[in-house]
C-alpha positions in Angstrom: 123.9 87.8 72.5 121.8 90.8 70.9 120.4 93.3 73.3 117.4 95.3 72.3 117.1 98.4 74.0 114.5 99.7 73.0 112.4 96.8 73.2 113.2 96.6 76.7 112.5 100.1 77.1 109.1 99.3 75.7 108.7 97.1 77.9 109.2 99.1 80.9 106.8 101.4 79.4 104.0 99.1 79.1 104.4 97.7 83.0 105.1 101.6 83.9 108.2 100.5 86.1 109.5 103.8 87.3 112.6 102.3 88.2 114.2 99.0 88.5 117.2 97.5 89.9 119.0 94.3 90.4 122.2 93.4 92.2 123.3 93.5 95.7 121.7 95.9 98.1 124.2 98.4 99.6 123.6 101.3 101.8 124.9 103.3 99.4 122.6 102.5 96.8 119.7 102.1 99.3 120.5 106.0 99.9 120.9 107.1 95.8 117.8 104.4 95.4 115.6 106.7 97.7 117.3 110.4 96.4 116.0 109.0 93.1 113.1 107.9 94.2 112.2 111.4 96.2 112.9 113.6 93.6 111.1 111.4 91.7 107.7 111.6 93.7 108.7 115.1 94.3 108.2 115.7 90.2 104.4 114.6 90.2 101.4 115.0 90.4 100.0 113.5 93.4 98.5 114.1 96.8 101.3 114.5 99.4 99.9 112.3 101.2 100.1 109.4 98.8 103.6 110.8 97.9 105.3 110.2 102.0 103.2 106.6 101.8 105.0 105.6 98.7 107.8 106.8 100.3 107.9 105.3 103.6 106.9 102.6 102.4 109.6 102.3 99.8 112.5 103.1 102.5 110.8 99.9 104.4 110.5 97.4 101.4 114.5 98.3 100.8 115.7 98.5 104.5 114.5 94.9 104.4 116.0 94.3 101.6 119.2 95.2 103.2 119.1 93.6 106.2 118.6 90.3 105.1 120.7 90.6 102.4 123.3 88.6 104.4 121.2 85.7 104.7 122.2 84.2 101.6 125.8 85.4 100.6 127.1 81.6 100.3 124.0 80.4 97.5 125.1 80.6 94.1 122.7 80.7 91.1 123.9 80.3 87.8 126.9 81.8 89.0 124.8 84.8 90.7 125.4 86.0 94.5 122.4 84.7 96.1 122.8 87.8 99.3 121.6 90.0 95.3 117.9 91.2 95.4 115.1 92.6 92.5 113.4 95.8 93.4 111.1 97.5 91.2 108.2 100.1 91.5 105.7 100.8 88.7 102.8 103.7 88.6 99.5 103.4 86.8 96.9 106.1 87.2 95.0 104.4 90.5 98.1 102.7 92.0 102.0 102.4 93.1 103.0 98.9 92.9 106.4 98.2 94.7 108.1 94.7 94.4 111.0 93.0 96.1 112.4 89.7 95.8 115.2 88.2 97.5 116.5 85.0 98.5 116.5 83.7 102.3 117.1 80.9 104.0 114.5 77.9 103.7 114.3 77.0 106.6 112.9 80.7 107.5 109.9 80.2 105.2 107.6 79.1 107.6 108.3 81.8 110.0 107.4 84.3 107.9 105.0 82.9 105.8 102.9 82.7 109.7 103.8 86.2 110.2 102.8 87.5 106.9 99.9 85.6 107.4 99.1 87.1 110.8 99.6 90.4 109.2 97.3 90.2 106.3 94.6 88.6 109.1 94.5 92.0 111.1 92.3 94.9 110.5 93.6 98.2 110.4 93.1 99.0 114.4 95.1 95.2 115.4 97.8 96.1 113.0 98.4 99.3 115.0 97.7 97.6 118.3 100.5 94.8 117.5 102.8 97.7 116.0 102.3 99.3 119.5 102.9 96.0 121.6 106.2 95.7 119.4 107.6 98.8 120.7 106.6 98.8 124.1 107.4 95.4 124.8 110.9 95.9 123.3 110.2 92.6 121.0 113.2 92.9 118.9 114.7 90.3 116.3 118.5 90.3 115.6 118.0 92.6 112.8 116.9 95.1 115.4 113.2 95.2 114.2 110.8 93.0 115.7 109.0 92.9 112.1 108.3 96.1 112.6 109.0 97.2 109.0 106.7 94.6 107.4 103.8 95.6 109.7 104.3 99.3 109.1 104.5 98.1 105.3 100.7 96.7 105.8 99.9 99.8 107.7 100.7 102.7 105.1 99.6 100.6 102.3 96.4 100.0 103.7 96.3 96.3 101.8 97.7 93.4 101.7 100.6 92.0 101.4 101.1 89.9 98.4 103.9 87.4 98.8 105.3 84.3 96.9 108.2 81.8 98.1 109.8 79.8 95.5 112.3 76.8 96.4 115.5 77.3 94.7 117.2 74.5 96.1 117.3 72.3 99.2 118.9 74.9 101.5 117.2 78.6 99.6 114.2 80.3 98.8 113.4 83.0 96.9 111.1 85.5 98.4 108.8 87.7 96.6 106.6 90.7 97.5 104.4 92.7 96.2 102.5 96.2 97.5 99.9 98.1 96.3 99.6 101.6 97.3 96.1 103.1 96.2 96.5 106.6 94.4 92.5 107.7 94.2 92.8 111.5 92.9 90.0 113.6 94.9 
């Protein structure tokens, strides 16, 4: 097998992925993921404000990705570890794009296809309301956050959340996300 290099590098280009990864989500890498990612931001030219959204909202997207990593550590796909995910984050000159993908159980599709659902339903004021309720109501899952991440997520992106679930086999899905963060230069 020939690998071009440098016409996946052109690729990159072209889609303006700032940085990609694939494999199994670690806390180490979560940690040298969001370094990167910091210094990064750090490096240009935007409004700090848009630079902590794409942040936060980065260290949310990959949190999740590592706590349901677990999910799927018995699922093998063409000899891959299904508990690996995709993360990649891209920059054009109105907007941060950040995309996840991971596999979960099937039979947790439904669940959160109705939450994601409910999410993308709310205005800006419910989504804080229900982020509020959440927390004061100590409405935790066993992950230890409610689905507080994903509605934060819809809260600093200030859109919605693009999703996709693709049946792998009879017992996994793969799960697919996909944020826009608007970066309007005053």
């Amino acid at each position: 097998m020939s690998l071009d290099v440098f016409d996946f590098y052109n690729k990159m280009e072209r889609n303006e992925i700032m940085l990609s990864f694939k494999g199994d989500v670690t806390s180490d890498l979560l940690n040298s993921i969001l370094f990167i990612m910091e210094a990064k931001l750090d490096n240009m030219d935007e409004q700090p404000k848009v630079k902590r959204k794409v942040y936060n909202v980065l260290v949310e997207c990959l949190q999740n990705l590592y706590h349901h990593r677990d999910e799927a550590k018995s699922i093998s796909i063409k000899g891959e570890q299904g508990k690996e995910a995709v993360f990649m984050i891209g920059k054009t000159n109105d907007q941060f794009s950040i995309m996840t993908g991971n596999y979960l159980l099937s039979e947790k599709v439904d669940n959160l296809k109705g939450k994601l659902d409910n999410i993308n339903s709310l205005s800006k004021e419910d989504l804080r309301e229900l982020y509020r309720d959440i927390l004061n109501n100590n409405t935790y899952s066993d992950k230890g956050g409610g689905g507080l991440g994903i509605i934060d997520i819809a809260r600093k992106s200030g859109g919605k959340l693009n999703y996709d679930f693709i049946k792998v086999n009879n017992e996994y899905s793969f799960f697919s996300l996909f944020i826009k963060i608007e970066n309007k230069k005053k």
